[in-house]
C-alpha positions as CSV (number, residue, x, y, z in Angstrom):
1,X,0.0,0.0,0.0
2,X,1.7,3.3,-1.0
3,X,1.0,6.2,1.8
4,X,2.5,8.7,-0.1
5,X,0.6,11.7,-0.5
6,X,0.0,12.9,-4.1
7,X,0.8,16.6,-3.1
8,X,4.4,15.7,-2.1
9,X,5.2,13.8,-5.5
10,X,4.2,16.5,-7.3
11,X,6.4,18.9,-5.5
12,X,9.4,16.1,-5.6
13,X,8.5,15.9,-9.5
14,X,9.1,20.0,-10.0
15,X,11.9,19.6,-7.5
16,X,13.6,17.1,-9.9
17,X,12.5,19.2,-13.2
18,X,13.5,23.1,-11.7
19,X,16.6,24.0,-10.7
20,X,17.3,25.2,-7.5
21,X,17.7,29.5,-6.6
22,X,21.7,28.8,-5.9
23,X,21.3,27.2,-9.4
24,X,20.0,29.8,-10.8
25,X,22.2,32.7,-9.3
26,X,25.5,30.2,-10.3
27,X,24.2,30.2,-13.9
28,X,23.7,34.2,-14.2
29,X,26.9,34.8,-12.8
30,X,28.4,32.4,-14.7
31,X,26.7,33.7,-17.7
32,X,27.4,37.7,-16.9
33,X,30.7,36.8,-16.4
34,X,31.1,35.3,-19.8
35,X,29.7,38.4,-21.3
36,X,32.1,40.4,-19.6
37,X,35.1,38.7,-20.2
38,X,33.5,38.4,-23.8
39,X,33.1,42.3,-24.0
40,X,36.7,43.0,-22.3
41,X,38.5,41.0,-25.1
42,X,36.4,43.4,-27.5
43,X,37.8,46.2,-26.1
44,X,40.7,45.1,-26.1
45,X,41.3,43.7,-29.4
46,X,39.6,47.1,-30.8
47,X,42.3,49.0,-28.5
48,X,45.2,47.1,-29.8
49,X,43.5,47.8,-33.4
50,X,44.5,51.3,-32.3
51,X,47.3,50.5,-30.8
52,X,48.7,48.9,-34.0
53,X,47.5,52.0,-36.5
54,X,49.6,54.3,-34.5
55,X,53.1,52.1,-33.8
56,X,52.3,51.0,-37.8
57,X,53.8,54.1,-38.9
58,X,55.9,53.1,-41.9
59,X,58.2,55.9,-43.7
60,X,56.8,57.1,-46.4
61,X,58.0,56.8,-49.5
62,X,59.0,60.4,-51.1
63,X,59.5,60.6,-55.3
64,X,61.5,63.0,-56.8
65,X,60.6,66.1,-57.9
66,X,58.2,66.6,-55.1
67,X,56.6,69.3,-53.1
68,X,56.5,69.6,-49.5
69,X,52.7,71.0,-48.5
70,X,52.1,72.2,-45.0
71,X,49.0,72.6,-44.1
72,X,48.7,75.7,-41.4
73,X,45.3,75.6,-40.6
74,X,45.8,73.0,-38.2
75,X,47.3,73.7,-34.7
76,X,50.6,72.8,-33.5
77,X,51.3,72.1,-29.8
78,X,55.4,72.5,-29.2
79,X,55.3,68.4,-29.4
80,X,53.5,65.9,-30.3
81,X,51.4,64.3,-28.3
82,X,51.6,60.9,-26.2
83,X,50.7,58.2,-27.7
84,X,47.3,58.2,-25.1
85,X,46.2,61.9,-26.3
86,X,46.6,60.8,-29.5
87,X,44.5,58.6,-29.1
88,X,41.8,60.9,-26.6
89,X,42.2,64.5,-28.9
90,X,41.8,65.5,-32.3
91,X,45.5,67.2,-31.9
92,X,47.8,66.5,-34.9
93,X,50.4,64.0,-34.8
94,X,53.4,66.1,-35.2
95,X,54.5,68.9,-33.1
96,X,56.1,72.5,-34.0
97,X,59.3,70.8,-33.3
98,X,59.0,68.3,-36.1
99,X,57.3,71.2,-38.2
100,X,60.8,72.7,-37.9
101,X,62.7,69.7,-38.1
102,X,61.2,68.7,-41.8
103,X,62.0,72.1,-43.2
104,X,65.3,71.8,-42.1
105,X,66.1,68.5,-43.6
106,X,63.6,69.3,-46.9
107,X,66.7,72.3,-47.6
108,X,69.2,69.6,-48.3
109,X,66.9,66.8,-49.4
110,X,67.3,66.4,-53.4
111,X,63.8,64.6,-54.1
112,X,62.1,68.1,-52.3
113,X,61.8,71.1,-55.3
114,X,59.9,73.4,-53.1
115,X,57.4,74.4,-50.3
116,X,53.6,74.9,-50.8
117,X,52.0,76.6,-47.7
118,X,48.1,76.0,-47.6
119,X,46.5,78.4,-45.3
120,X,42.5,77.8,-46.2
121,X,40.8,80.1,-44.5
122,X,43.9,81.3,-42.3
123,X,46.6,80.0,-40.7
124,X,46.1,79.5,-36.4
125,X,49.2,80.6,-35.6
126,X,50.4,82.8,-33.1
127,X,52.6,85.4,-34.2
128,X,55.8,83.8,-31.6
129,X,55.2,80.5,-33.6
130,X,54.7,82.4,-37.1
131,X,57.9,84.6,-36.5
132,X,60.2,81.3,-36.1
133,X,58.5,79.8,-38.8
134,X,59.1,82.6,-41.0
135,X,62.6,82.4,-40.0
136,X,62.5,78.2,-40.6
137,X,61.3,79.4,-44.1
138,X,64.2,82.2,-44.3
139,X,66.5,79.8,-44.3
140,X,64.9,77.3,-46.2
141,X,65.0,79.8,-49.3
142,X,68.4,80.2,-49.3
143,X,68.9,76.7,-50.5
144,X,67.7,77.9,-54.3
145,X,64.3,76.0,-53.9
146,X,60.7,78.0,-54.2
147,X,58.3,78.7,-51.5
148,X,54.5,79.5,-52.3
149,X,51.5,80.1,-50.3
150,X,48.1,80.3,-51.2
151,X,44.7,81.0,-48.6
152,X,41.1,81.8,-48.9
153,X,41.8,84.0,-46.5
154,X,45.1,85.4,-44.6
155,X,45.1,86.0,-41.3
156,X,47.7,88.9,-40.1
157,X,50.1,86.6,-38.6
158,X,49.3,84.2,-41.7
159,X,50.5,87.4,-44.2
160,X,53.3,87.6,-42.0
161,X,53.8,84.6,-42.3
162,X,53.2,84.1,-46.3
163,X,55.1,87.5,-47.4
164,X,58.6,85.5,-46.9
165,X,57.1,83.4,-50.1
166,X,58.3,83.8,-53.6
167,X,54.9,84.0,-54.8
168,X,51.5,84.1,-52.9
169,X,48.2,83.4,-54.3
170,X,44.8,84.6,-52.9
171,X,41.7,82.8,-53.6
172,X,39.4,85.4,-56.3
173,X,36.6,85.9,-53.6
174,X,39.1,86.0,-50.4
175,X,40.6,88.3,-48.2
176,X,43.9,89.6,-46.6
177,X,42.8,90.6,-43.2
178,X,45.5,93.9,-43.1
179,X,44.0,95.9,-40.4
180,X,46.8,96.2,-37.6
181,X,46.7,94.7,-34.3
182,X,44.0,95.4,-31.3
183,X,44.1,93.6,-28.1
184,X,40.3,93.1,-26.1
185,X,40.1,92.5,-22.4
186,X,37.6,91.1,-20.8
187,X,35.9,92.4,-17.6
188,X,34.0,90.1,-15.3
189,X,33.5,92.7,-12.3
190,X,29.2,93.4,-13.2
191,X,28.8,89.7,-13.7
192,X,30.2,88.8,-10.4
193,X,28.2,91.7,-9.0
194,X,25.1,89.7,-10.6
195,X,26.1,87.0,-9.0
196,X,26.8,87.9,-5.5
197,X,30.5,87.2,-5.7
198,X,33.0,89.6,-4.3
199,X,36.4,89.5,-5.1
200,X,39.7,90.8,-3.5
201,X,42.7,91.6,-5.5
202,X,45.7,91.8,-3.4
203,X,49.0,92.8,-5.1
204,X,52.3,94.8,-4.2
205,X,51.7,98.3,-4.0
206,X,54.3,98.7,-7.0
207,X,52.7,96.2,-8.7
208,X,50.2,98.5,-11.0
209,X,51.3,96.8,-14.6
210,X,50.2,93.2,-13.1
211,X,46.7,93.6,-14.3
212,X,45.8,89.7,-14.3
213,X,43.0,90.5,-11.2
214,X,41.7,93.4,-12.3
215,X,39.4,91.5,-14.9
216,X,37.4,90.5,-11.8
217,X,37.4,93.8,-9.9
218,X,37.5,96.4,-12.7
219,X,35.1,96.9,-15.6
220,X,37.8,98.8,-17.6
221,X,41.6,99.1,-18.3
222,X,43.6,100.7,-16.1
223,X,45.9,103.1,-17.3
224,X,48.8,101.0,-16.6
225,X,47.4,98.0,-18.2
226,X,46.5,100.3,-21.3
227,X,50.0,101.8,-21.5
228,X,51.9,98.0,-21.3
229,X,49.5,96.7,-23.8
230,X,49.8,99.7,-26.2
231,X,53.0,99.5,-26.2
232,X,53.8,95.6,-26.7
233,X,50.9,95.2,-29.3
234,X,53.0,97.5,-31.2
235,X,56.2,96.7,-31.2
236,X,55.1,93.5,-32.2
237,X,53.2,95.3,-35.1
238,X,56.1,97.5,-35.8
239,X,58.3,94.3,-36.3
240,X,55.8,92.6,-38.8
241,X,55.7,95.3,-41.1
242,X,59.1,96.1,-41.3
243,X,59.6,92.6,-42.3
244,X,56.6,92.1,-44.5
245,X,58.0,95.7,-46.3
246,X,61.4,94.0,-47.1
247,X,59.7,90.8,-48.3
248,X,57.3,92.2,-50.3
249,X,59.2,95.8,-51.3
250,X,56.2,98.1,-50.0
251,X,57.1,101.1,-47.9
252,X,56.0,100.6,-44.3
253,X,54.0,104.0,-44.4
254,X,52.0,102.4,-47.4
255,X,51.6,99.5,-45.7
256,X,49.8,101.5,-42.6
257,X,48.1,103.6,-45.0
258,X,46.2,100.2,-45.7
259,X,45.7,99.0,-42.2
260,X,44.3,102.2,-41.4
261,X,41.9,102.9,-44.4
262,X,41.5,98.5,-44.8
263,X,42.1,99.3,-48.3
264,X,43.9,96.2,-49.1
265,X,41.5,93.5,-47.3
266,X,39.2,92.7,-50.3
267,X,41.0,90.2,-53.3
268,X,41.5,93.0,-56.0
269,X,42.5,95.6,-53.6
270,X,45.0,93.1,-52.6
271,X,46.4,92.1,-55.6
272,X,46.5,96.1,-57.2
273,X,48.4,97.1,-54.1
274,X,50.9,93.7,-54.9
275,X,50.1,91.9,-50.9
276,X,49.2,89.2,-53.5
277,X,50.6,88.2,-56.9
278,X,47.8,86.4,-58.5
279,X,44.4,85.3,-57.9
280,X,43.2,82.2,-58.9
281,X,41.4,78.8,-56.9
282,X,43.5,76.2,-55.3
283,X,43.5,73.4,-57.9
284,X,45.1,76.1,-60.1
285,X,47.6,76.9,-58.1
286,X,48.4,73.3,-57.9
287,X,48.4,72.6,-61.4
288,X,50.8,75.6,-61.9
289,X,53.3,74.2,-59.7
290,X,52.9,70.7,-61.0
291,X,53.4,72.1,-64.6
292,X,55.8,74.5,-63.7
293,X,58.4,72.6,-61.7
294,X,58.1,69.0,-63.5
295,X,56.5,68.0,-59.5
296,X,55.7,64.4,-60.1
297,X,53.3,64.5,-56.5
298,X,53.3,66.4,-53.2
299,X,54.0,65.0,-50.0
300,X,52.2,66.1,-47.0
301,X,54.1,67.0,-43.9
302,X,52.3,64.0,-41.6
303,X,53.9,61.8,-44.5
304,X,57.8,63.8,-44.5
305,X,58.1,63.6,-40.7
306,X,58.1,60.4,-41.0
307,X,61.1,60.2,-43.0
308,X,63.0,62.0,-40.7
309,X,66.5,60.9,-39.9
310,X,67.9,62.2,-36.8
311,X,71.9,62.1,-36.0
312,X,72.8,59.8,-33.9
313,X,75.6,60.3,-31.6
314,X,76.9,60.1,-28.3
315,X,76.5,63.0,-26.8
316,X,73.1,64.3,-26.3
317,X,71.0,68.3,-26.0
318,X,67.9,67.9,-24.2
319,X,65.2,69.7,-25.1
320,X,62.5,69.8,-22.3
321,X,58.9,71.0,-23.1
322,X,57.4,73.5,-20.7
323,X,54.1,74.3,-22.2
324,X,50.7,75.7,-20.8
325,X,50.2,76.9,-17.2
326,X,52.5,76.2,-14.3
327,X,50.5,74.2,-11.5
328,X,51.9,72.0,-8.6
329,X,52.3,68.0,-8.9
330,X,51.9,66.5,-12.1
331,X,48.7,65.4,-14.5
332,X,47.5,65.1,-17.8
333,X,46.5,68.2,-19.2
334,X,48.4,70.3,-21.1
335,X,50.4,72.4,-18.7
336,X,54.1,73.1,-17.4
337,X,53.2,70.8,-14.0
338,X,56.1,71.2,-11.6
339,X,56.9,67.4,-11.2
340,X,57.2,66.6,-14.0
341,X,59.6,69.4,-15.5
342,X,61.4,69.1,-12.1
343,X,61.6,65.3,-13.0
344,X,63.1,66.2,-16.2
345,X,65.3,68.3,-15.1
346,X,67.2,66.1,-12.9
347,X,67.3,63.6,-15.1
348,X,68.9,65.4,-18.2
349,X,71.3,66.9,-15.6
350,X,72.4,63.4,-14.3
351,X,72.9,61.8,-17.6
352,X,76.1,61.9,-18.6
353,X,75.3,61.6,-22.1
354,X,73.6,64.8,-22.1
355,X,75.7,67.5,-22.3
356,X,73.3,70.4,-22.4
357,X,70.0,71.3,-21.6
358,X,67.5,73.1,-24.0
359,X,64.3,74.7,-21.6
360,X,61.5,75.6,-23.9
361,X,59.3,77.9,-22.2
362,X,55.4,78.4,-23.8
363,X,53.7,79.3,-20.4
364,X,51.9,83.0,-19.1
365,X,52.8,81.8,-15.9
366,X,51.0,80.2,-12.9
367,X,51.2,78.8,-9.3
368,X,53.9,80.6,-7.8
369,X,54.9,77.3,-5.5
370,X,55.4,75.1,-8.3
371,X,57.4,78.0,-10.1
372,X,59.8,78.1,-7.6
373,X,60.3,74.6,-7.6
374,X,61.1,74.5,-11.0
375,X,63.2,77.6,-11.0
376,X,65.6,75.8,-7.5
377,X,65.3,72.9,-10.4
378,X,67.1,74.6,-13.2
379,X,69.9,76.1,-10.8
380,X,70.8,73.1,-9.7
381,X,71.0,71.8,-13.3
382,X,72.8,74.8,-14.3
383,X,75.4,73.8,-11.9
384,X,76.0,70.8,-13.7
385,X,75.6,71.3,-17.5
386,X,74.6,74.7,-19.5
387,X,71.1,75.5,-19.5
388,X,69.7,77.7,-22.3
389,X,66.0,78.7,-22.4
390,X,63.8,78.8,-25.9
391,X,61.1,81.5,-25.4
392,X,57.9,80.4,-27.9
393,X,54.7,82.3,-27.8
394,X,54.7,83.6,-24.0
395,X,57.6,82.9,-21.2
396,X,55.9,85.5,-18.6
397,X,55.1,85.5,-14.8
398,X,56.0,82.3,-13.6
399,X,56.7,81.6,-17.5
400,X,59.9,84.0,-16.8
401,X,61.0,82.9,-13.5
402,X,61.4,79.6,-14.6
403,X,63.7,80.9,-17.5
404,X,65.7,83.8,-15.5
405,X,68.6,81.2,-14.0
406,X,69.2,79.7,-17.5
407,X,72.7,80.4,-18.4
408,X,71.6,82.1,-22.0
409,X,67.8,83.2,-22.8
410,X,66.8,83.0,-26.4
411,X,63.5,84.8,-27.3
412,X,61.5,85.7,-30.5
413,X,60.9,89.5,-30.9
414,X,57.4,88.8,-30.5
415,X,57.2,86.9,-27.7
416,X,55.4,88.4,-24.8
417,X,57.4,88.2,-21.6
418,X,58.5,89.6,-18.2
419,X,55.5,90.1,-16.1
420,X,57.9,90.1,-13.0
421,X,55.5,90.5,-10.2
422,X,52.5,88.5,-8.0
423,X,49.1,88.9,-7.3
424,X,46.5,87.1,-5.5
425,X,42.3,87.0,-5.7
426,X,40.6,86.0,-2.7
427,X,36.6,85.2,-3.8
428,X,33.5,85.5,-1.3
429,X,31.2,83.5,-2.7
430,X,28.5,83.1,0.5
431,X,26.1,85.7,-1.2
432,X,25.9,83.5,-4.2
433,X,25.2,80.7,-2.6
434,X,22.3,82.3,-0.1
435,X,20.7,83.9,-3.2
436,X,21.2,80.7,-5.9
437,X,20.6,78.3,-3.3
438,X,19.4,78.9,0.3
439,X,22.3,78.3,1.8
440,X,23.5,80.1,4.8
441,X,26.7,79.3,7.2
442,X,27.3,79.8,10.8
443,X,30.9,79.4,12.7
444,X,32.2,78.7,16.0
445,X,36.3,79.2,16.4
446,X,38.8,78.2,18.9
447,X,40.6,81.7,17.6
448,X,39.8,84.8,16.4
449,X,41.0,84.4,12.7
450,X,39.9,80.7,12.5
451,X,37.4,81.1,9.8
452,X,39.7,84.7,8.1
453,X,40.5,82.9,5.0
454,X,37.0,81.2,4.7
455,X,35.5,81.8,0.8
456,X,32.3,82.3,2.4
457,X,32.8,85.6,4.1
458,X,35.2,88.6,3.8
459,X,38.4,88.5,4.9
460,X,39.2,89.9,8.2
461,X,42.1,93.1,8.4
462,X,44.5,90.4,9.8
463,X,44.1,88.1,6.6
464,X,44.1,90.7,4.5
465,X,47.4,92.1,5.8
466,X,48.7,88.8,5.9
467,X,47.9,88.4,2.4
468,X,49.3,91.8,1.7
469,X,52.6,90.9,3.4
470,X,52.7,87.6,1.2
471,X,52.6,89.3,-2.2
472,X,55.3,92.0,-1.3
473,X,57.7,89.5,0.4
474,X,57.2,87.0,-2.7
475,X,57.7,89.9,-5.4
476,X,61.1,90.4,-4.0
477,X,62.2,86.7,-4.0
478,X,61.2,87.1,-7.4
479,X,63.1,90.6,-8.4
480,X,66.5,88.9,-6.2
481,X,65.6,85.9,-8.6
482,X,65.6,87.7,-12.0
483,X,68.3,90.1,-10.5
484,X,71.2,87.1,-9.4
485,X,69.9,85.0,-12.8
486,X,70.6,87.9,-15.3
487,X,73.6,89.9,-13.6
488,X,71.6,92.9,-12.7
489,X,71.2,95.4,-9.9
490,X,67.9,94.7,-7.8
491,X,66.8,98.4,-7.6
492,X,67.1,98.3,-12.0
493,X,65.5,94.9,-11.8
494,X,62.4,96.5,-9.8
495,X,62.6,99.4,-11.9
496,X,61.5,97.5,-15.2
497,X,59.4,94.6,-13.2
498,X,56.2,95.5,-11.6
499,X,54.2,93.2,-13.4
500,X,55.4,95.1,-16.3
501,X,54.6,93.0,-19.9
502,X,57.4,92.8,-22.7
503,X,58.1,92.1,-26.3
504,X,61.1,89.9,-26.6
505,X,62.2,93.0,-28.3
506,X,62.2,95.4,-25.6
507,X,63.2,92.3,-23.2
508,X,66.8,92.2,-25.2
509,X,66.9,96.3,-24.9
510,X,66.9,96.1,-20.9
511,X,68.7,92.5,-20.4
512,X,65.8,90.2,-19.5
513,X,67.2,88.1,-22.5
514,X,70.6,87.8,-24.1
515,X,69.5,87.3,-28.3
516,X,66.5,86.7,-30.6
517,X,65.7,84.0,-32.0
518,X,63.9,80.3,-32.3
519,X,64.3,76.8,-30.5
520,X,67.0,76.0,-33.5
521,X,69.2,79.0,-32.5
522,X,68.9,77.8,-28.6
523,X,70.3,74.4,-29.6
524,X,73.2,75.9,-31.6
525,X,73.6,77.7,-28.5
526,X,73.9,75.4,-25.9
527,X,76.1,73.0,-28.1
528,X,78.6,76.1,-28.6
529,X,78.4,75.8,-24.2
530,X,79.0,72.5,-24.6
531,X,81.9,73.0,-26.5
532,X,80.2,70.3,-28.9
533,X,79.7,69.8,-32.6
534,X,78.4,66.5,-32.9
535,X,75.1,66.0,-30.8
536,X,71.6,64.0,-31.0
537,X,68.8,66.2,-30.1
538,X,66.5,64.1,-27.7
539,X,62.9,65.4,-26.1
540,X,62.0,65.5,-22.7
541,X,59.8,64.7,-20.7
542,X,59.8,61.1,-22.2
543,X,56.7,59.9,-22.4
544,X,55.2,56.8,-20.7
545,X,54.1,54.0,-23.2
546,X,50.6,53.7,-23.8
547,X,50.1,51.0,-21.5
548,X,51.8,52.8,-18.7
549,X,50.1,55.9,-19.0
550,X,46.9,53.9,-19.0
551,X,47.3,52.2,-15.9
552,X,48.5,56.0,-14.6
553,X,45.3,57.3,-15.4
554,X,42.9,54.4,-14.1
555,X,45.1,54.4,-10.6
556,X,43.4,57.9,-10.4
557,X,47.1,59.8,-11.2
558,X,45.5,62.8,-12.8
559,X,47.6,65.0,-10.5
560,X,48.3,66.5,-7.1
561,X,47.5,70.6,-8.3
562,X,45.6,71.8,-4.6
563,X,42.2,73.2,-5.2
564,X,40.3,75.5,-3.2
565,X,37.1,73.3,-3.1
566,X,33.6,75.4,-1.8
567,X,31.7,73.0,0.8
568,X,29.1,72.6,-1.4
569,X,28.5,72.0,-5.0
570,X,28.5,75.3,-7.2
571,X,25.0,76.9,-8.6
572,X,24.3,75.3,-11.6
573,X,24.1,76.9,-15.0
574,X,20.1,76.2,-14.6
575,X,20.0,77.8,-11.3
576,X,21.9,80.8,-12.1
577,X,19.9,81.0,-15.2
578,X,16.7,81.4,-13.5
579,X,17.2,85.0,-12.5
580,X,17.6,87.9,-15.5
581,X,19.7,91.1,-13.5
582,X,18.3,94.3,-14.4
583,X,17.0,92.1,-17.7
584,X,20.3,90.9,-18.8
585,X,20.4,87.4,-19.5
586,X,24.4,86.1,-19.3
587,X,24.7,82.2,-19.9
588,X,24.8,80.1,-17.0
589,X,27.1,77.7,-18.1
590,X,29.6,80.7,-19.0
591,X,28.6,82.0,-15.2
592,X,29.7,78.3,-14.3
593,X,32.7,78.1,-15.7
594,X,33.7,81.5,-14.3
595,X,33.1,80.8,-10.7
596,X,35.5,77.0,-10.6
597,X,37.6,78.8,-12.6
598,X,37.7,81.9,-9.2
599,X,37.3,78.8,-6.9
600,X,40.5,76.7,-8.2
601,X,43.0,79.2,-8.1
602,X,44.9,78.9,-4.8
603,X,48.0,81.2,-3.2
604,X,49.8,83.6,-4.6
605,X,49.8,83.4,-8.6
606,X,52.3,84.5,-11.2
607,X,50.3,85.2,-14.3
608,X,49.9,87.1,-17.3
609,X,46.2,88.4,-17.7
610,X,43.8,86.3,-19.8
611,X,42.9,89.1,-22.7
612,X,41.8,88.9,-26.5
613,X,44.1,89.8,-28.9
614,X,43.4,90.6,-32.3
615,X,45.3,89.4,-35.2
């Protein structure tokens, strides 16, 4: 007789045919793992796909009777990238180094027969950058070969640029933008009244060129910052037309006869007053140098670098990149971060088989701690090996001090430099917050000055003297500085400092630098130091592989720059969009950006001001 009840054989029966919840679970780990693993080796075949396309680079192969094209429209960081922002940016894969490197070697190369510059609808570079290049193709000329430009439209410094050519060509409908140069400031002070913010700006009291603040406490120029950009703006005017009127034959009076009355900006006013010698379409101007010099093919410059063939020898000039704004630590970003240079720096000084060091300075200057770390850097290299500084674009502020110990400075005459003072900007942002958000603080303090440097609420008279004390005891580290560095008197050195911008023109006049010219010149330089004339040029900082850099940035390396972080999250760009001032609407997101950008700067800085200049 079976007892069994019917129930329990039915439950033993799904028992048999379900499997069990740890079942389950097992299988859908299992199975997510699988699709993991799965998706990883995706990633990871697609990365080495990458990976591959970029350490693929063969040479390419270069006919005779070929044109070297350069393409200006596209930007040119001092170096190329890593391998990793390569891969993360839309930069170009060749730096201004190589740019000057393929000229160089095209002069001598027997399958070259001339340079084509294409500047579409104008060239971005800055007039330091277009001032060496000019010089790059200078030199290039004197090899016998041909150089000709063509644009839709050229830019001043592209013009500049251009007039060196044999012949340039203008597109029929295009322009020559020949007006002179204007440089636009922008003020912040109303907006930051909008928004509750108030800012202190806390320099020395002979300080009245260093006008980096005053764009958050002024809504004009002071007359200081008026006179130092007046006068820099032209000299560097005064040096491109001099130039473009020995190119190009024209009288510099004519030539600011049509800058002032922009009667030479439209195509046939352009080509009547001889800025251009013909106007035609690009494909013409192709065809014309194809017919006209046998050119089998051009060869682009992506293609040329890669045929470059550096000497190889024993002893070595480093050339060390210092590019973008000085900041403490090191990172990713494009910036001069003190680590890293300091890093380099040692290392080129320790190698024996460096026998010189090459700085090259493209910085308006920064945190003032990581500046003097790098500047106690290149003393103590100095003491070791010559050290000769490359100004590009900017060297100023912090950009200078880093460069004033170097045993030789080499500057273009438009580089903007000096800026030998300090400043700092304390923010109250507590307003903002109480009107954008509700948000209201309270304190208690163990002292009296516990909360006096708080971003919340004003300063007390005890910070602010502090602060005040700060900026005049650092601005004459920095004058004693510049003053031992360069061989000068420290009453002459304070004399021509005082956050006082210069040309690299004026900056050979009172001594800041010893000669003009590009990063070439400052290699020729420090090999003469060296007593050496036989020498590899190598780059510095080296760059990690791709791998390494990588893991750097998944380990969370992305640099040790101190922030001044509020206590709570900033208004956002909705928020702060919600109220209209007076019924002016300014973009929130532009409001945003403004306040990290018054929140994140920390100490005492060493800065050129942030302005707009017109090309």
């Amino acid at each position: 007789m079976n007892n069994t009840d019917p129930n329990q054989t039915r439950n033993l029966s799904r028992a048999k045919n379900h499997p069990s919840f740890g079942k389950i679970m097992l299988a859908s780990a299992v199975g997510s793992l699988i699709t993991l693993v799965l998706i990883g080796l995706f990633k990871l075949l697609m990365l080495f796909g990458i990976i591959g396309s970029i350490n693929s680079t063969e040479k390419a192969i270069v006919s005779d009777h070929s044109f070297l094209k350069i393409d200006l429209t596209q930007s040119f960081s001092e170096r190329a990238p890593s391998e990793l922002n390569q891969l993360m940016s839309q930069t170009t894969e060749w730096g201004f180094n190589d740019l000057l490197r393929s000229i160089n070697q095209a002069a001598s190369d027997k399958r070259i027969d001339g340079l084509y510059l294409y500047m579409g609808t104008g060239s971005s570079l800055s007039w330091g950058k277009s001032e060496e290049l000019r010089q790059a193709l200078a030199d290039f000329a004197k090899s016998g070969k041909p150089i000709y430009s063509y644009a839709d439209i050229y830019s001043q410094q592209g013009y500049f640029l251009a007039s060196v050519s044999d012949s340039l060509f203008l597109n029929p409908s295009g322009m020559v933008e020949f007006r002179g140069i204007g440089a636009e400031t922008m003020f912040f002070k109303e907006m930051l009244d909008r928004l509750a913010v108030k800012m202190t700006l806390v320099r020395p009291k002979s300080n009245a060129f260093k006008s980096a603040g005053e764009q958050f406490t002024m809504d004009h120029m002071s007359e200081s910052n008026r006179q130092q950009i007046h006068d820099y703006i032209n000299s560097i005017w005064n040096h491109a037309v001099n130039a473009i009127a020995q190119s190009r034959h024209i009288s510099v009076k004519q030539l600011n006869n049509m800058a002032d009355s922009l009667s030479a900006m439209l195509a046939d006013d352009a080509l009547n007053r001889h800025l251009v010698d013909r106007l035609c379409f690009e494909s013409d101007i192709v065809d014309g140098i194809k017919s006209a010099n046998a050119t089998s093919s051009f060869v682009t410059l992506n293609e040329y670098a890669t045929t470059l063939t550096p000497t190889r020898a024993k002893d070595r000039i480093a050339v060390i990149y210092a590019e973008g704004e000085v900041e403490t630590g090191t990172g990713f970003k494009q910036a001069v971060y003190s680590d890293k240079i300091t890093n380099a720096l040692n290392e080129a000084a320790n190698d024996d088989n460096v026998c010189a060091i090459v700085l090259r300075v493209n910085s308006p200057g920064g945190q003032v701690n990581a500046s003097e770390i790098m500047t106690h850097a290149v003393i103590r290299a100095r003491q070791r090996k010559p050290v000769v500084v490359s100004m590009s674009d900017v060297a100023a502020s912090a950009g200078y001090e880093i460069s004033c110990n170097a045993d030789c400075i080499v500057a273009q005459p438009t580089t903007i430099t000096g800026s030998i003072g300090v400043f700092a900007t304390i923010p109250e942002v507590g307003g903002t917050l109480r009107r954008y958000m509700g948000i209201t603080t309270d304190t208690a303090m163990t002292n009296t000055n516990a909360t006096s440097l708080s971003v919340l609420r004003p300063l007390s008279p005890a910070a602010l003297d502090l602060m005040q004390r700060n900026v005049e005891d650092f601005y004459k580290v920095f004058v004693q500085r510049v003053a031992d560095g360069r061989h000068l008197e420290f009453d002459y050195v304070d004399s021509i400092a005082r956050g006082r911008v210069w040309t690299g023109s004026d900056a050979l006049k009172l001594g800041l630098v010893d000669s003009l010219g590009g990063l070439n010149d400052a290699i020729r330089i420090a090999a003469r130091l060296a007593k050496k004339e036989n020498y590899q040029v190598v780059d510095y900082p080296l760059y990690d592989n791709l791998f390494t850099e990588l893991m750097n940035r998944k380990n969370g390396n992305a640099g040790t720059a101190s922030r001044l972080q509020l206590p709570v999250a900033a208004p956002t760009a909705a928020q702060l969009n919600t109220v209209a001032t007076d019924g002016v609407w300014v973009s929130g997101n532009l409001m945003v950006d403004l306040l990290n950008r018054i929140c994140e700067t920390r100490g005492l800085q060493a800065r050129v001001e942030f302005f707009l200049l017109t090309d």
